[in-house]
ROSE-4610 file (N, C-alpha, C; in Angstrom, 1 decimal, always signed):
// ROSE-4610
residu = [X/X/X/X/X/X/X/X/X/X/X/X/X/X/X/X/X/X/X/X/X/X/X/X/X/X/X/X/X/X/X/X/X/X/X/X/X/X/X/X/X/X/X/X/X/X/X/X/X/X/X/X/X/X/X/X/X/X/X/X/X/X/X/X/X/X/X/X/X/X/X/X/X/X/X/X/X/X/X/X/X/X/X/X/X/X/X/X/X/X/X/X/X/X/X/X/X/X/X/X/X/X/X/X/X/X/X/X/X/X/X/X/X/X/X/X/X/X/X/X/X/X/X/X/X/X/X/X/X/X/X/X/X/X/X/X/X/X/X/X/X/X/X/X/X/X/X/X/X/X/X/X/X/X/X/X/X/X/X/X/X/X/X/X/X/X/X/X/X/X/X/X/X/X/X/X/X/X/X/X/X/X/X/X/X/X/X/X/X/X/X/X/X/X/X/X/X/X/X/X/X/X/X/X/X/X/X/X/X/X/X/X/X/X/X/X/X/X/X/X/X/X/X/X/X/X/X/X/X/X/X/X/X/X/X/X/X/X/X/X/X/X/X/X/X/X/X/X/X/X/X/X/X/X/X/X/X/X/X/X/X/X/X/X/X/X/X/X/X/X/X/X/X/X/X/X/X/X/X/X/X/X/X/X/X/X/X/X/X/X/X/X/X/X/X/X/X/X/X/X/X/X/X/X/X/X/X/X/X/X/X/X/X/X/X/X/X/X/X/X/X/X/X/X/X/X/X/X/X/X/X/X/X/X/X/X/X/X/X/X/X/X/X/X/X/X/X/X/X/X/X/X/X/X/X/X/X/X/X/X/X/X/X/X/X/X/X/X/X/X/X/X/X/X/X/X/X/X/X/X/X/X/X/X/X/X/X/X/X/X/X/X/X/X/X/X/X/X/X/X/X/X/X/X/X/X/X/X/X/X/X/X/X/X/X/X/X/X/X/X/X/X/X/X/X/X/X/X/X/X/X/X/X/X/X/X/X/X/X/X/X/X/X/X/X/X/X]
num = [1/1/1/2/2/2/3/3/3/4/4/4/5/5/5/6/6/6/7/7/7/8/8/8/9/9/9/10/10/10/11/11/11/12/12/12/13/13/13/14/14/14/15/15/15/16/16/16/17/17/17/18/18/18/19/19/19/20/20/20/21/21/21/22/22/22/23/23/23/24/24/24/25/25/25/26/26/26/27/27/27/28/28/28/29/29/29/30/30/30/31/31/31/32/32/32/33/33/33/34/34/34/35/35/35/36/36/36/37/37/37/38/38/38/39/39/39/40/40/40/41/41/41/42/42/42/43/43/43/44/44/44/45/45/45/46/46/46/47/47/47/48/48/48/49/49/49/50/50/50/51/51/51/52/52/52/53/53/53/54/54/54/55/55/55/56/56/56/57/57/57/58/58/58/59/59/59/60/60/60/61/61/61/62/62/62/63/63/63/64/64/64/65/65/65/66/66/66/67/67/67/68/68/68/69/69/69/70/70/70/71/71/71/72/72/72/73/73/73/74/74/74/75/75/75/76/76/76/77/77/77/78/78/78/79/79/79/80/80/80/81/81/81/82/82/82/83/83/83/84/84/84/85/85/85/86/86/86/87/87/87/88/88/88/89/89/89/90/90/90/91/91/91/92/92/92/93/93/93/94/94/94/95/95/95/96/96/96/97/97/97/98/98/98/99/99/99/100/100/100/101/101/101/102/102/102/103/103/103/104/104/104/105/105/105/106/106/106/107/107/107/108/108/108/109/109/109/110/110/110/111/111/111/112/112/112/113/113/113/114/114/114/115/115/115/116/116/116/117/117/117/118/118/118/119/119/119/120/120/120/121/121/121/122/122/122/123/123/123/124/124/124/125/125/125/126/126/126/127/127/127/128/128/128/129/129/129/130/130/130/131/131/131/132/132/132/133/133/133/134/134/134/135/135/135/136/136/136/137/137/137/138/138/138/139/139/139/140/140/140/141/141/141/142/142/142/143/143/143/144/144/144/145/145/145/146/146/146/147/147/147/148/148/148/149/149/149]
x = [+3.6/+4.1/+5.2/+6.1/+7.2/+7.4/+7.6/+7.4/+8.6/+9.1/+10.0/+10.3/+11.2/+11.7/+12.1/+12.3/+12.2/+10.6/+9.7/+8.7/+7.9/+8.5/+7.7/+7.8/+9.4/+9.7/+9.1/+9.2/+8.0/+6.8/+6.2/+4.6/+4.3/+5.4/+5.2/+5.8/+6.1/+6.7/+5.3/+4.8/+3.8/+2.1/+2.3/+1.2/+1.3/+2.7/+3.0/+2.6/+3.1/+3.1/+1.1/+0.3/-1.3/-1.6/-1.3/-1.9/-1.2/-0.4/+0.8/+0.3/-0.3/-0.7/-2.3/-3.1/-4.5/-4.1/-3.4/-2.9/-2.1/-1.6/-1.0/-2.2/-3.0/-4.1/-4.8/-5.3/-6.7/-6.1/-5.2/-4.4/-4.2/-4.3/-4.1/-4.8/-6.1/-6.4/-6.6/-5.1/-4.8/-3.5/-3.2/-1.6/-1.9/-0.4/+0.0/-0.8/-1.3/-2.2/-1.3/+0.0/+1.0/+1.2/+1.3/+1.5/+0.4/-0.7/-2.3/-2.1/-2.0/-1.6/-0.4/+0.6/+1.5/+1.1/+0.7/-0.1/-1.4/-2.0/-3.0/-2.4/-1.2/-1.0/+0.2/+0.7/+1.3/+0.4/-0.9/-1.7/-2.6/-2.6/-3.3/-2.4/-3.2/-2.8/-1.3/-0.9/-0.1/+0.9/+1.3/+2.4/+3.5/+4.7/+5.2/+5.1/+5.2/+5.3/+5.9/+7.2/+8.4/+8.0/+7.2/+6.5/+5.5/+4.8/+3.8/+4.1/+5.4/+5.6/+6.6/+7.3/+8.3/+7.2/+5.9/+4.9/+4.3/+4.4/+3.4/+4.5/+6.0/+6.7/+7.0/+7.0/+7.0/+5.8/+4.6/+3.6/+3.7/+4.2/+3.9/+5.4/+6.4/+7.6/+7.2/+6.4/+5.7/+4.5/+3.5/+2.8/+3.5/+4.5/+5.2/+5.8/+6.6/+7.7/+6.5/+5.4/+4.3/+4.0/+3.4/+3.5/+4.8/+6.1/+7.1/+7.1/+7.0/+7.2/+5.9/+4.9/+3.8/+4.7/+5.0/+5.2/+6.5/+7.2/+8.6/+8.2/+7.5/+6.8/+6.4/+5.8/+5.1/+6.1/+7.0/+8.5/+9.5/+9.3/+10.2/+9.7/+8.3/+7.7/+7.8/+7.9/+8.1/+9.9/+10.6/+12.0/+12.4/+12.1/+12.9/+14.0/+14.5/+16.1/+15.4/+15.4/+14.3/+13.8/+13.4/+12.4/+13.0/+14.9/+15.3/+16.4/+16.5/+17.7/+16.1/+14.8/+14.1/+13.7/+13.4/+13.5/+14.6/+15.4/+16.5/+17.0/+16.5/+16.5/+15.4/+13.9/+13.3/+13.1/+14.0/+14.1/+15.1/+16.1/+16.9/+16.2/+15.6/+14.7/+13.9/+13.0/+12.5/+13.1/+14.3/+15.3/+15.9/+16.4/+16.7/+15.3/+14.1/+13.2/+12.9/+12.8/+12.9/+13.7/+14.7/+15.4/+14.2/+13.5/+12.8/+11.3/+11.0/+9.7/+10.1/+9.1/+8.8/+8.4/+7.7/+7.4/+8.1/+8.6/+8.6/+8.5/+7.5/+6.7/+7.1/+7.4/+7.9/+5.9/+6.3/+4.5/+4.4/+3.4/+2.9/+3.4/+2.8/+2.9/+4.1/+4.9/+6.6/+7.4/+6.9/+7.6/+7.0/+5.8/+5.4/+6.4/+6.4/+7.3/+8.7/+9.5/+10.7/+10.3/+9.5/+10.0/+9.8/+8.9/+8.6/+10.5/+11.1/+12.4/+13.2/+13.2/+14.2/+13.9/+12.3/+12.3/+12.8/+12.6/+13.3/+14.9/+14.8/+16.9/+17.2/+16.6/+16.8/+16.7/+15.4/+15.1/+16.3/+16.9/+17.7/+19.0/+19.7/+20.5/+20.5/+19.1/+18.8/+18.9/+18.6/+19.0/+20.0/+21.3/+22.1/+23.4/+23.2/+24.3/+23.7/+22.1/+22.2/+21.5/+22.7/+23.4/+21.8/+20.8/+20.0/+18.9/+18.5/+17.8/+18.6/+19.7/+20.6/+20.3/+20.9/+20.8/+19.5/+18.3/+17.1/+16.8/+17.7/+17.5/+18.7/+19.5/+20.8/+20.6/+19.7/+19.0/+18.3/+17.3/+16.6/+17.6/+18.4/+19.4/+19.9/+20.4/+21.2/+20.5/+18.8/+17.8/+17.6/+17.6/+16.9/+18.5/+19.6/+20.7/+20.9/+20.5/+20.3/+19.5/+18.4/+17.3/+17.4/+18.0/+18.3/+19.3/+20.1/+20.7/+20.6]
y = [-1.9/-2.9/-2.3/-3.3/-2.5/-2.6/-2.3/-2.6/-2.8/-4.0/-4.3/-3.6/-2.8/-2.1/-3.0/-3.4/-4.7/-5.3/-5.7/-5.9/-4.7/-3.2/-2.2/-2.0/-2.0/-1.6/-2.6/-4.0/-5.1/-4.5/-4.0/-4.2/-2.9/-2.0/-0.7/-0.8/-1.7/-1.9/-2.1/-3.7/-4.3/-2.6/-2.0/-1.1/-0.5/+0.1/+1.2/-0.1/-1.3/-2.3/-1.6/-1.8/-2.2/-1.2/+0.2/+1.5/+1.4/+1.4/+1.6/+0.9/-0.9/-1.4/-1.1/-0.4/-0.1/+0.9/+2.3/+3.6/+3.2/+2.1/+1.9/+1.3/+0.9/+0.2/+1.5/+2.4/+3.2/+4.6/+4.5/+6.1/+6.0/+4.8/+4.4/+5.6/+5.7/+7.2/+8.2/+8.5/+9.8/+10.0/+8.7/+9.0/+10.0/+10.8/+11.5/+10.5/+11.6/+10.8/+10.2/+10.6/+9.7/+8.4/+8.3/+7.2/+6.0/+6.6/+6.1/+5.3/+6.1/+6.1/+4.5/+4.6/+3.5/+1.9/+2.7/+1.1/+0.5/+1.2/+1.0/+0.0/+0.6/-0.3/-1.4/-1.1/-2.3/-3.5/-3.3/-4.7/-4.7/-3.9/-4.6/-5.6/-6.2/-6.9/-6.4/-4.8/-4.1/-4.7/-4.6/-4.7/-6.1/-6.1/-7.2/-8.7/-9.6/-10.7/-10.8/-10.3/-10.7/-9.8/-8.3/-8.1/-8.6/-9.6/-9.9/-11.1/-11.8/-12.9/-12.3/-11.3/-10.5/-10.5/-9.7/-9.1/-10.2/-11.5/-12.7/-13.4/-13.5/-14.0/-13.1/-11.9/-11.0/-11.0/-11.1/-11.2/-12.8/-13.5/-15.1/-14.8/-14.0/-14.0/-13.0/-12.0/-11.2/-11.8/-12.7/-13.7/-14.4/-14.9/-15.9/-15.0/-14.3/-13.2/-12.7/-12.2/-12.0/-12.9/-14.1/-14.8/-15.1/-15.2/-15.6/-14.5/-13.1/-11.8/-12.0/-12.6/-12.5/-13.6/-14.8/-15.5/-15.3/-15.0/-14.4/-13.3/-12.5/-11.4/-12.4/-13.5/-14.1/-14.2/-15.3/-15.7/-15.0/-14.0/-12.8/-12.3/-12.3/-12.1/-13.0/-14.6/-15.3/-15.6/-14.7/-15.1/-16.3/-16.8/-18.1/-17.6/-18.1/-18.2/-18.4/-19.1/-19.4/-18.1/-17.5/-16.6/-14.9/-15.5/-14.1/-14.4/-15.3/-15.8/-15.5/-16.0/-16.5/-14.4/-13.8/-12.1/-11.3/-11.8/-11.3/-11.9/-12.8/-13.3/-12.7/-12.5/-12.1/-10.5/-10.2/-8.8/-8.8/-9.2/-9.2/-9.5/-10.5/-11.0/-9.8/-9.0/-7.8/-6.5/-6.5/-5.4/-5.6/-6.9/-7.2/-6.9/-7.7/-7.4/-6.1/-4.9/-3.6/-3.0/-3.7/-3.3/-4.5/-4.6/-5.2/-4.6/-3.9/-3.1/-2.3/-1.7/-0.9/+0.6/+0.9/+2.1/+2.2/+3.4/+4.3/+5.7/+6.0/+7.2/+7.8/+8.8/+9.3/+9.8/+9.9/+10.3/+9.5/+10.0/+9.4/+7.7/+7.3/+6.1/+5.3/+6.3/+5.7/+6.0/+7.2/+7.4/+6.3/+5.9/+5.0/+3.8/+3.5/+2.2/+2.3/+3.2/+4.0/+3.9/+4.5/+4.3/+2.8/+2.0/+0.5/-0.4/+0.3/-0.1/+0.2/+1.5/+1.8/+1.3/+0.6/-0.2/-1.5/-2.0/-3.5/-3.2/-2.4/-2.3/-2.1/-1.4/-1.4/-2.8/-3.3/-5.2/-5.5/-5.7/-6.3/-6.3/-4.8/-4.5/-4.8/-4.9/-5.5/-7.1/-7.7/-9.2/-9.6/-8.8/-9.5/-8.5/-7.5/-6.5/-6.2/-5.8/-5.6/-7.1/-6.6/-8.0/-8.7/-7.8/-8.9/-9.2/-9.0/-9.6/-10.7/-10.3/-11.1/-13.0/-12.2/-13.4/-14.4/-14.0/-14.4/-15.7/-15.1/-15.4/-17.1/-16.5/-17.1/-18.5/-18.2/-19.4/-20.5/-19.9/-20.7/-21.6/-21.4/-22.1/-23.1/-22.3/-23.8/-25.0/-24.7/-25.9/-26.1/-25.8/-26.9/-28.0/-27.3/-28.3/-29.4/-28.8/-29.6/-30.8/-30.5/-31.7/-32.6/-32.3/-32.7/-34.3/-33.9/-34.9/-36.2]
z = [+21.2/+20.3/+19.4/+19.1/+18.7/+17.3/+16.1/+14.6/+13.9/+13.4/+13.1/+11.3/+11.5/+10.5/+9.3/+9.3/+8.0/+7.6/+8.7/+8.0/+7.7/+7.9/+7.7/+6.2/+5.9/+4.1/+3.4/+4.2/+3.3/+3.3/+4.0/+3.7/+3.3/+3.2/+2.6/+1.4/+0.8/-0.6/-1.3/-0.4/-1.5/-1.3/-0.6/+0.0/-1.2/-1.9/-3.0/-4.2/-4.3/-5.3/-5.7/-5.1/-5.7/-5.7/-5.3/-6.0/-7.5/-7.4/-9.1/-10.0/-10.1/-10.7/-11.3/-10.1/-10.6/-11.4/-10.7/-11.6/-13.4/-12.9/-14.7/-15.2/-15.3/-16.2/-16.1/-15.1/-14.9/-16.0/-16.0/-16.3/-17.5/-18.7/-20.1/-20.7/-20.5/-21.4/-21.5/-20.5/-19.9/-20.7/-21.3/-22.2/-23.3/-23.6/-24.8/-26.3/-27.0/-27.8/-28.6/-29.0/-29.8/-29.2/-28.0/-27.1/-27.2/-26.9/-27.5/-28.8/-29.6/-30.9/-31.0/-30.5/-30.5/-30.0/-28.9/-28.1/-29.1/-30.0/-30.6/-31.5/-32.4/-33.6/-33.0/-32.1/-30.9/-31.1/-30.6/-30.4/-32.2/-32.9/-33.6/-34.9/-35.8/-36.7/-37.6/-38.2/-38.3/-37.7/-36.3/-35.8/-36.4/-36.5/-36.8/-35.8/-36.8/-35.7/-34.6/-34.4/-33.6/-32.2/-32.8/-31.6/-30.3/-31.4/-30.7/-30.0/-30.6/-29.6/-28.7/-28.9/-27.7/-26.3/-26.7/-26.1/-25.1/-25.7/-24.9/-24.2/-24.5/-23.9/-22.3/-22.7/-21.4/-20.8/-21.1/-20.4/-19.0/-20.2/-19.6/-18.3/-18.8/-17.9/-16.8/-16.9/-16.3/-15.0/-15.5/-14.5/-13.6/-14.3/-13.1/-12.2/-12.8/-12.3/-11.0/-11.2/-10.0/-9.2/-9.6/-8.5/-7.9/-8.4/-7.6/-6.7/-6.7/-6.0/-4.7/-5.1/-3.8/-3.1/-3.8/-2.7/-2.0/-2.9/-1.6/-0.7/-0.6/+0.1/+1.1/+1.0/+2.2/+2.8/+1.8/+2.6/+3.5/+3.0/+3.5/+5.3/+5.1/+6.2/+7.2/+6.9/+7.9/+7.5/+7.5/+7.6/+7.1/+5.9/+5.2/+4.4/+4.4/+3.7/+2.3/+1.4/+0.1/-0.3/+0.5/+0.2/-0.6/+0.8/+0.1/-1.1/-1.2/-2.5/-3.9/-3.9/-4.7/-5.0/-3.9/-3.8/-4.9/-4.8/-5.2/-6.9/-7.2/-8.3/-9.0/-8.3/-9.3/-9.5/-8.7/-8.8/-10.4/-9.7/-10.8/-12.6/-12.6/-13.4/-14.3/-13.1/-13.4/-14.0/-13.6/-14.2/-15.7/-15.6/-16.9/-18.1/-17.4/-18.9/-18.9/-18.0/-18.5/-19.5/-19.8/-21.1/-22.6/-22.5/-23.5/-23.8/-22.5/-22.9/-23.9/-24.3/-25.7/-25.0/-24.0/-23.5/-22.3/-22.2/-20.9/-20.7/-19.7/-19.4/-18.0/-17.9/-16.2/-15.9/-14.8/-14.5/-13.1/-12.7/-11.2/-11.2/-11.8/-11.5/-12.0/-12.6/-12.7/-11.4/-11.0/-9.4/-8.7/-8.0/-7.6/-7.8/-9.1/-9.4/-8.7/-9.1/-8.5/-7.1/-6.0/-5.0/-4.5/-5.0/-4.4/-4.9/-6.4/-6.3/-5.2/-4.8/-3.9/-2.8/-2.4/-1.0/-0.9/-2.3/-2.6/-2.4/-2.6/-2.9/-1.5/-0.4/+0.9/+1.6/+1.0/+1.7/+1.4/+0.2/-0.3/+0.5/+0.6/+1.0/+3.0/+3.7/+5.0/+5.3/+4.0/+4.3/+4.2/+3.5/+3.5/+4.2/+4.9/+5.5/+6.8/+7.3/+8.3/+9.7/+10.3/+11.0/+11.6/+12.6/+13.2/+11.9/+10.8/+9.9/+9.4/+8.7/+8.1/+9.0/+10.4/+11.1/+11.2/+11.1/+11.1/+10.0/+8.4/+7.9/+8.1/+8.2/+8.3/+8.8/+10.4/+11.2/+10.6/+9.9/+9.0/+8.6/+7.9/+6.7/+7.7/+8.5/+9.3/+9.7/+9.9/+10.3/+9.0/+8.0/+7.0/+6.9/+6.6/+6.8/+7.5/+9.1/+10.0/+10.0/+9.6/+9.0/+8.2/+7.1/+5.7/+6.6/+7.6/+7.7/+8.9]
C-alpha cells in the first residue's frame, strides 16, 4: 500500500499536536518557580482587569481556533478546497495571538510545538505549490462551482 505523503505530514502533525498538549498541562509543576510564581498571581484576584479579560478572550479565540483546526484536519484529509483556505486562516489566526500570550518557555514541549509548525508550513506550502495535491484540491472547487449552477 502506498502512503500518500501529504496525508502522512497530516496525520503526523495532529500525532505531535496530542502529546504537546497533555505535556503543556502535565509539565506545569515542573516550571521555574518564578514562572510558578507568575502564573499564580496571573489567575488570582491581584492581577489587573484588562488581564483577565485579555486571558478569556484568548481562551474563547483559542476553543474555536481548535475546533476549526480538527475540522480542517478532517477536511484536509478528504481533499476539500474549504478545508484548505479555512487551514490556512487559522493558522494564521494562531500566529497572530502568539504575540498576546504573556509566557514563553523553550523546553520539550515548545519544540514539539515548533516542529507540528514546521509540518503545517509544509501542508501549507503542499496545497498550494506542489502540483498533484494542489490539483486534488483544485478539483473539488471546480465541482462545487459546477453545482452551484
Amino acid at each position: 500500500m502506498k502512503v500518500n505523503p501529504f496525508r502522512a505530514l497530516l496525520t503526523a502533525s495532529w500525532v505531535l499536536f496530542i502529546p504537546s498538549m497533555i505535556l503543556s498541562i502535565a509539565l506545569e509543576p515542573t516550571l521555574h518557580p518564578l514562572l510558578r510564581d507568575y502564573l499564580a498571581w496571573e489567575s488570582s484576584s491581584e492581577a489587573p482587569f484588562e488581564l483577565a479579560i485579555t486571558n478569556d478572550i484568548l481562551l474563547v479565540v483559542g476553543a474555536f481556533t481548535f475546533i476549526g483546526i480538527v475540522v480542517s484536519y478532517v477536511g484536509l484529509y478528504r481533499w476539500k478546497a474549504w478545508a484548505r483556505l479555512l487551514f490556512v486562516d487559522l493558522c494564521a489566526v494562531g500566529f497572530v495571538s502568539t504575540f498576546f500570550t504573556t509566557i514563553v518557555e523553550s523546553g520539550p514541549v515548545s519544540a514539539l510545538f515548533g516542529a507540528i509548525a514546521i509540518l503545517d508550513g509544509m501542508l501549507i506550502a503542499a496545497m498550494y505549490w506542489v502540483e498533484p495535491i494542489r490539483s486534488k484540491f483544485e478539483s473539488d472547487e471546480l465541482l462545487v462551482e459546477e453545482g452551484e449552477n
